[in-house]
C-alpha positions, 0 to 999 in steps of 0.5 A, spaced: 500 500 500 502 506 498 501 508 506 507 506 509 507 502 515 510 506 521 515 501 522 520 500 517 521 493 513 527 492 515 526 494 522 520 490 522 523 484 519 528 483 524 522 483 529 518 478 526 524 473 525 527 474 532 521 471 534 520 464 534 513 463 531 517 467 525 525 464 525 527 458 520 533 454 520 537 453 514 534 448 510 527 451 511 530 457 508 534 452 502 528 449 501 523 456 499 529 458 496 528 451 491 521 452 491 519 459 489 519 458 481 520 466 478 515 466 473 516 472 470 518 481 473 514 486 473 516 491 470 510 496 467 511 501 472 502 501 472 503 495 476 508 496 482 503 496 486 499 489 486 496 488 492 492 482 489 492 477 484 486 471 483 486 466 476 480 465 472 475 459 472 473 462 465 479 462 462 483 457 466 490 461 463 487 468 465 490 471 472 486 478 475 490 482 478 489 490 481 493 495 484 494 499 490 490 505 494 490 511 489 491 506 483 486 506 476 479 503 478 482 497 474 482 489 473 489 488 469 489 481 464 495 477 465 495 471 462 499 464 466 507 466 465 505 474 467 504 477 460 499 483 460 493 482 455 490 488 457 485 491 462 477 492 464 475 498 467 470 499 472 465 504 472 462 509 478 467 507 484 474 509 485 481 506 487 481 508 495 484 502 498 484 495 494 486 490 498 485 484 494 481 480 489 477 474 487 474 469 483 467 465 485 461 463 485 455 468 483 448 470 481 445 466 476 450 460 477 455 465 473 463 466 475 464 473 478 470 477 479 470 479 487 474 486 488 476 487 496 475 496 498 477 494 505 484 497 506 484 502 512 490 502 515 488 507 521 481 505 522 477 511 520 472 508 515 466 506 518 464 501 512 468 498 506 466 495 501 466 490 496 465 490 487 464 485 483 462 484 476 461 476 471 467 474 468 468 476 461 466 471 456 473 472 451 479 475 454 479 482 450 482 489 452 478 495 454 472 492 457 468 497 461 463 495 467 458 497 472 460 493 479 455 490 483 457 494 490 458 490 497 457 495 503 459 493 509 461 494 516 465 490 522 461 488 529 466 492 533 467 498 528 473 500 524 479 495 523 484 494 517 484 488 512 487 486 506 485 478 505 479 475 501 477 470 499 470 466 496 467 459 497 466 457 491 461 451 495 457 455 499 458 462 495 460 466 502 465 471 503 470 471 508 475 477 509 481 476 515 483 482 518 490 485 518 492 489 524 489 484 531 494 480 535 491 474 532 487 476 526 479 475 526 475 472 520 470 475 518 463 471 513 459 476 508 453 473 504 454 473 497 446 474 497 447 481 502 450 485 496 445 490 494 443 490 502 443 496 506 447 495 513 450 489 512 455 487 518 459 482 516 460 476 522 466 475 526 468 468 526 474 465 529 482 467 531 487 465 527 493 464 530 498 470 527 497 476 524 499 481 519 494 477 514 496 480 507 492 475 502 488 469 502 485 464 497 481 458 497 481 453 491 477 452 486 475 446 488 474 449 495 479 443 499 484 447 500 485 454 503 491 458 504 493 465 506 499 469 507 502 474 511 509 478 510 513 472 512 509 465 512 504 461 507 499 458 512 495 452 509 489 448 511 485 441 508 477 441 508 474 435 508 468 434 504 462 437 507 466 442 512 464 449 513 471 453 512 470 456 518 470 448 521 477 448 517 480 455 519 479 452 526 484 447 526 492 448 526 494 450 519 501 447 516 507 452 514 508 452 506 515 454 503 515 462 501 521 466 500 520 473 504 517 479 499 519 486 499 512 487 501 508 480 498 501 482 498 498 477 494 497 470 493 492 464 490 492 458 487 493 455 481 487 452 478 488 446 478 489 447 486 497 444 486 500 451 486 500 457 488 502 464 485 505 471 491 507 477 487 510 483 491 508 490 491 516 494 488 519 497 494 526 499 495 526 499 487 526 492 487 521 490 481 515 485 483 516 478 481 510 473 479 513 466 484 510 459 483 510 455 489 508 448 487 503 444 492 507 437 495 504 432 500 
């Protein structure tokens, strides 16, 4: 995001790794290092800023990604290997703070891309929002469209978030908070858009903080999200809500810090997973591929 925290990366780095929820050996850090594929560097300087990035169920080679608060009220097209094919406009809102972006289930059994407005890094909004639009049918450049618009507000008011993710069984919508000790999950409705005074509802804890990106498989068996620092993961059983599979431990995946990694999502067939950086320090983004071991 284009606020910079009041701490410094590197100072908060080296908070964050002294402790011990955050150190790794060597050979776990030999073994991130071996996992990240780079895909390919961002060099477009429209796209420093992504905070998001989600594949298409449409367009199984199709990426959606977006920029940060102040950048183009826009979804940018990347195909698989990170290559630009173009943008779609999205008319009647702005750019305030996009935090994250989806894909899932929406009206009429359609696929629809979810953009999250939920970034507030001193807690002053007391609603936030969420758009989203279908799927095109064929990827093309220079789409324009009029969002349905999501909005909502926290039980116990204002908060900082930066994740979001769809459940492509039940339809639902979670965002996960940002700046709490233990980060807080929150569920909309997919039925609550057009709603007025929706509250989104609290959840559960998750056990770290600083939550930067989330996803969850196309399948819905798998859930992932992220922060500075680590790649949380979880499994979910048939029949299982995500908060029933968010409640368990998850499993650390390998991840290789980012200059301020702020995005992540599965690949689409669920055996990989994609983090890009925002550019800081004048290091350009790179788009990595982890892949998905047992």
């Amino acid at each position: 995001m284009r606020f910079f925290r009041p701490l410094s990366f590197s100072l908060a780095f080296g908070l964050l790794v002294s402790s011990p929820s955050f150190s790794q050996t060597k050979s776990e850090k030999d073994a991130a290092v071996h996992a990240a594929t780079p895909v390919r560097t961002i060099g477009t300087p429209v796209l420093e800023e992504m905070s998001g990035l989600a594949f298409s169920k449409a367009h199984p080679k199709l990426l959606y990604t977006h920029t940060d608060s102040g950048g183009e009220a826009a979804v940018y097209l990347l195909d698989s290997e990170g290559k630009e094919l173009g943008k779609i406009r999205l008319e009647g809102v702005e750019n305030r703070d996009w935090e994250d972006i989806a894909v899932g289930p929406g009206p009429g059994g359609k696929s629809y891309v979810y953009v999250a407005e939920i970034g507030d890094n001193v807690a002053v909004h007391r609603s936030v929002q969420i758009f989203r639009f279908p799927e095109p049918d064929r990827i093309a450049d220079g789409w324009t469209v009029k969002p349905e618009i999501l909005t909502f507000s926290y039980p116990d008011g204002a908060m900082d978030a930066e994740s979001l993710m769809v459940d492509p069984i039940s339809g639902d919508l979670f965002v996960v908070s940002k700046r709490d000790k233990q980060n807080t999950v929150f569920r909309l409705r997919s039925a609550d858009f057009g709603k007025n005074g929706v509250v989104a509802e609290e959840l559960l804890k998750l056990p770290f903080t600083s939550a930067v990106a989330a996803d969850i498989s196309a399948d819905g068996s798998q859930i992932l999200v992220k922060n500075y620092f680590k790649v949380y993961h979880w499994t979910r059983t048939p029949g299982e809500s995500v908060a029933q599979a968010l409640a368990r431990p998850p499993r650390e995946l390998p991840y290789v810090p980012e200059p301020q990694g702020e995005a992540i999502g599965f690949g689409p067939d669920g055996k990989a997973y994609y983090t890009v950086s925002e550019k800081r320090f004048d290091i350009l983004p790179v788009l990595y591929r982890y892949l998905l071991t047992d």
